[in-house]
C-alpha positions as CSV (number, residue, x, y, z in Angstrom):
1,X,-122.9,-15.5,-3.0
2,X,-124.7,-15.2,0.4
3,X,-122.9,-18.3,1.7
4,X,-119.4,-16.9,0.4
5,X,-119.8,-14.3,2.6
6,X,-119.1,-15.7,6.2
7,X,-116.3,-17.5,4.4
8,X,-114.5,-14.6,3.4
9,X,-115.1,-13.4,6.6
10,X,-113.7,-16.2,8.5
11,X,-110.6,-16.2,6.2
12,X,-110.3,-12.5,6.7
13,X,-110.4,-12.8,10.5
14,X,-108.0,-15.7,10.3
15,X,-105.6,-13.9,8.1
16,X,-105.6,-10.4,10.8
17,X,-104.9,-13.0,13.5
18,X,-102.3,-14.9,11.8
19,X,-100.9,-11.5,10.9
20,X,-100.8,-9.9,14.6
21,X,-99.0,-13.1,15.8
22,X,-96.6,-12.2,13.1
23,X,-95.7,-8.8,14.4
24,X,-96.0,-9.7,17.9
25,X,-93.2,-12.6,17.9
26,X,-91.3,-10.3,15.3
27,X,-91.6,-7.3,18.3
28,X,-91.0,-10.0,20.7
29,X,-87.4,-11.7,19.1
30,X,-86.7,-7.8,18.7
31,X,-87.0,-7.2,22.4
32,X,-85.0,-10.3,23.1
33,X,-82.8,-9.7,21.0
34,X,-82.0,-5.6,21.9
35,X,-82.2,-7.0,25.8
36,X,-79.7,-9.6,25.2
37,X,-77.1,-7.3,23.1
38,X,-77.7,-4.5,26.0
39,X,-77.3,-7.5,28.7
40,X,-73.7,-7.9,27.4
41,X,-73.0,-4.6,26.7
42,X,-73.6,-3.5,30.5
43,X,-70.3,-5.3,31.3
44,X,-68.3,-5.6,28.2
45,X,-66.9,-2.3,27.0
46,X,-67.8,-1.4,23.2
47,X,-64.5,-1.1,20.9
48,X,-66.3,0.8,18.3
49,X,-70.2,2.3,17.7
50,X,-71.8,2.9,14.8
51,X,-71.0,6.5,14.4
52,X,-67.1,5.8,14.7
53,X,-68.0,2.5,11.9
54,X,-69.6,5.1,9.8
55,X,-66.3,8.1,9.5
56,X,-64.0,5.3,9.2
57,X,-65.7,3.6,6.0
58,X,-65.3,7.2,4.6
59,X,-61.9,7.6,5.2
60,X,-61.4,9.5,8.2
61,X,-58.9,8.2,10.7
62,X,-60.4,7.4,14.6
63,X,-58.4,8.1,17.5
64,X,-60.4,6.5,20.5
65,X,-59.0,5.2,24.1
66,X,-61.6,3.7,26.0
67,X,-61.2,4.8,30.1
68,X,-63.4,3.7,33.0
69,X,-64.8,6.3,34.4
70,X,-62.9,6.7,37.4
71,X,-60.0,7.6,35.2
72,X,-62.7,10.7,34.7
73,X,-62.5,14.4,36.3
74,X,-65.3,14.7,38.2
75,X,-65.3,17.8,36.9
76,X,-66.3,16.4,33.0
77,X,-69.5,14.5,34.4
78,X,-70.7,17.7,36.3
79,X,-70.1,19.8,33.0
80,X,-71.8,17.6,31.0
81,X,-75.0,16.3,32.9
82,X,-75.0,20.7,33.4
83,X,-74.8,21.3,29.5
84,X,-76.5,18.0,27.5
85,X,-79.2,16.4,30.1
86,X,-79.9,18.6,33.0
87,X,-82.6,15.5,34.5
88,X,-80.4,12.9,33.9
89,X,-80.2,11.2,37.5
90,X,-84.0,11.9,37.3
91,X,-85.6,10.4,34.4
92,X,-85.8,7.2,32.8
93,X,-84.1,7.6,29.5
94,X,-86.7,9.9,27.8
95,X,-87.5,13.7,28.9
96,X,-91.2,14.1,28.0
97,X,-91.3,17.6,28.0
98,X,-88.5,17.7,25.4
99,X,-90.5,15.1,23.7
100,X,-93.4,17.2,23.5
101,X,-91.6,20.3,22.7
102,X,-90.1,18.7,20.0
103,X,-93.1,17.3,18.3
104,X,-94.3,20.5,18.3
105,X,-91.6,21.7,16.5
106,X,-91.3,19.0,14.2
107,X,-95.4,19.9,13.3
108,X,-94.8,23.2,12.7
109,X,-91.4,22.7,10.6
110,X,-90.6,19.2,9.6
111,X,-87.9,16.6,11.1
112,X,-85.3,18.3,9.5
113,X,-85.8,21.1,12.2
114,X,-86.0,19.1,15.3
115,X,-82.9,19.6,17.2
116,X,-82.2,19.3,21.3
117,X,-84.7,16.7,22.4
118,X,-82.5,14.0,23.1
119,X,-81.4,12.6,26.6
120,X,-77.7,11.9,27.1
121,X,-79.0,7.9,27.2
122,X,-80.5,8.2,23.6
123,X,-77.5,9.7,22.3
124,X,-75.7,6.6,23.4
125,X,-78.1,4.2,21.9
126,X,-77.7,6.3,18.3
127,X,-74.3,6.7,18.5
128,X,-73.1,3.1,19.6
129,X,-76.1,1.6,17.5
130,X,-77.8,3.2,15.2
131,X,-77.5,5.8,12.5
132,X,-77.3,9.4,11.8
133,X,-80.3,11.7,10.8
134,X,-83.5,13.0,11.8
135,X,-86.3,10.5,10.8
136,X,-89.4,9.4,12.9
137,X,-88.2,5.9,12.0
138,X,-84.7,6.4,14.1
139,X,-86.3,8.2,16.6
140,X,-88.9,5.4,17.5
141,X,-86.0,3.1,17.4
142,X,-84.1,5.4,19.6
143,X,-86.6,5.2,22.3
144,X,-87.3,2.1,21.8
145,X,-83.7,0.9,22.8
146,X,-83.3,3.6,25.9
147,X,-86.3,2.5,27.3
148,X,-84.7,-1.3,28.6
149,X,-81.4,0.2,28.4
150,X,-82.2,2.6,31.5
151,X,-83.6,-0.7,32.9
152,X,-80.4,-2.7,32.2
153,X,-77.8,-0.2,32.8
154,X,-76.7,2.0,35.7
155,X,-76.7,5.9,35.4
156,X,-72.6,5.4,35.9
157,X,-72.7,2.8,32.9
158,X,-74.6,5.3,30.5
159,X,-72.6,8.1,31.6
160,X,-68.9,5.9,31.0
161,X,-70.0,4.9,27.7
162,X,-71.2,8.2,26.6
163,X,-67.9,9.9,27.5
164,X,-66.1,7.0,25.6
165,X,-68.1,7.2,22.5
166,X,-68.9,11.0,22.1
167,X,-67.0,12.9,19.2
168,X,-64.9,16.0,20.1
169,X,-63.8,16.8,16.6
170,X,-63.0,15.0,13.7
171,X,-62.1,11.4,14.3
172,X,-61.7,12.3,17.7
173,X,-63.9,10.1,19.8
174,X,-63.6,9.5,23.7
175,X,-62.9,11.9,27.1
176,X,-59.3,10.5,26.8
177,X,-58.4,11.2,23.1
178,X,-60.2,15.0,23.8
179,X,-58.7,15.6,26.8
180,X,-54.8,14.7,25.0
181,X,-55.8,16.7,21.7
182,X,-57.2,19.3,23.0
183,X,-55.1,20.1,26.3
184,X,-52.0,17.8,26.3
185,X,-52.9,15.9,29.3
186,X,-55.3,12.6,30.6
187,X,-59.0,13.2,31.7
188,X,-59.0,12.5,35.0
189,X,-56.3,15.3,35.2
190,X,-58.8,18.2,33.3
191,X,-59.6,21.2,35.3
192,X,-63.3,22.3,35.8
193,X,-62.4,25.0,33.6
194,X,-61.2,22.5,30.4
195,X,-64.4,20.5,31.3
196,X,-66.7,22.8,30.5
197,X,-64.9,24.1,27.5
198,X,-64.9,20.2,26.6
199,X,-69.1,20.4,27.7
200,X,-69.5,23.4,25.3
201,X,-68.1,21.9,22.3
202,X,-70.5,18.5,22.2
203,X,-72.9,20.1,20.3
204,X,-70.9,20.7,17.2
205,X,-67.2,19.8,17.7
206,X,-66.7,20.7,14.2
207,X,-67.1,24.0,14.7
208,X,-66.2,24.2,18.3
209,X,-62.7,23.7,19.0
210,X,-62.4,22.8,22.9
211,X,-58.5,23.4,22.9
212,X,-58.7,26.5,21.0
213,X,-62.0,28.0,21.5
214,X,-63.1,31.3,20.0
215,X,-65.3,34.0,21.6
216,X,-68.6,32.5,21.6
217,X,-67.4,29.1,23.0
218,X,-65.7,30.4,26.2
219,X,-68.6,32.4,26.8
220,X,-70.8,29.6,26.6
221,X,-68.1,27.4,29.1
222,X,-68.0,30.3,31.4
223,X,-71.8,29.9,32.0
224,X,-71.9,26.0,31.9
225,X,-68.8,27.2,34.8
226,X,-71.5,29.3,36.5
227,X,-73.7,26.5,36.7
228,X,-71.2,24.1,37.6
229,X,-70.7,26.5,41.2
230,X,-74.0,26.9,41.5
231,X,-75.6,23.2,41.1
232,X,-76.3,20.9,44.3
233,X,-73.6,17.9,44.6
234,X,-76.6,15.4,44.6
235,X,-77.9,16.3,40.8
236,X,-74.3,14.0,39.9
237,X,-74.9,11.5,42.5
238,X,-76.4,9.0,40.6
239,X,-72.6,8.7,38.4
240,X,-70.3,9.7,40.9
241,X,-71.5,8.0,43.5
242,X,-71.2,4.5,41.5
243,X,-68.0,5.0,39.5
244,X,-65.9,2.1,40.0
């Protein structure tokens, strides 16, 4: 029995080392993989995301126009850098002190409660690629793709296909479609005024109708309005100065 010993333990060993180069060429193919599909996607404009995939295998019909975003009113990227990701020409994908704030929460009251931690650039990595829902699961692969997509992509880049992909009600998916339902006219023709009412309905465009917005949504446009006057040009310099 005494000499069986050092064998196990050899075969044990052997087995944790066979098994760490497992998941360490698994994570690496993953990272090559994620790197190459984020490789192409920085120059080849997504016709669909997962979220749009999703509504139309249950029946709902998508109207989405994909613009560059020079076809853009300056005025939409101020509103909504202002309103969804005040650090967005700062950070690197992920706003620690979100992060943190939304552990916290998530301690305290579950996933289910965790709402508002997401950067602008994690929203486009769940929306173009992965799912809906609030599971530890998603949210490490969320990070996990914004990381070496801030790497890969410009600010600009993250900003275009964010306003291309977001929903602005139902089925209505892209600055251009929101800015023809809701107001009758292109995007890069939207006053600073439609912009923020555009900003203030993100959140829950089911509920808030940009076009036709009731009390509490043009009192929340007015102050994204406010902040619009009040904000230094160079917190939007990292998109509008490299819009194509």
């Amino acid at each position: 029995m005494s000499r069986l010993r050092p064998h196990m333990a050899s075969c044990g060993r052997a087995a944790l080392v066979q098994g760490s180069r497992a998941i360490l060429l698994g994570l690496t193919t993953a990272t090559l993989i994620v790197s190459a599909v984020l490789l192409v996607l920085r120059f080849v404009d997504p016709q669909t995301s997962a979220l749009m995939l999703t509504q139309q295998w249950s029946g709902q019909r998508i109207d989405n126009r994909w613009i560059p975003l020079s076809r853009v009113s300056p005025h939409v990227v101020r509103a909504v850098i202002l309103s969804e990701d005040n650090k967005f020409c700062t950070h690197s994908g992920i706003d620690l002190g979100e992060v943190r704030a939304a552990l916290n929460r998530a301690d305290r009251e579950g996933w289910e409660a965790v709402r508002g931690a997401s950067t602008i650039s994690q929203q486009v990595v769940k929306n173009l690629l992965l799912w809906s829902g609030r599971s530890p699961l998603r949210k490490a692969l969320e990070v996990g793709i914004t990381l070496p997509m801030e790497q890969i992509w410009s600010k600009a880049r993250i900003m275009e296909v964010y306003l291309n992909i977001a929903e602005w009600g139902p089925g209505i998916f892209g600055i251009e479609a929101a800015s023809r339902h809701h107001f009758g006219k292109p995007a890069q023709r939207l006053s600073q005024r439609e912009a923020a009412l555009l900003a203030a309905a993100l959140p829950n465009p089911f509920e808030r109708v940009a076009g036709k917005p009731g009390p509490g949504t043009r009192r929340l446009a007015a102050t994204i309005e406010n902040r619009m006057a009040a904000a230094s040009p160079t917190r939007f310099t990292c998109v509008l100065d490299g819009r194509k």
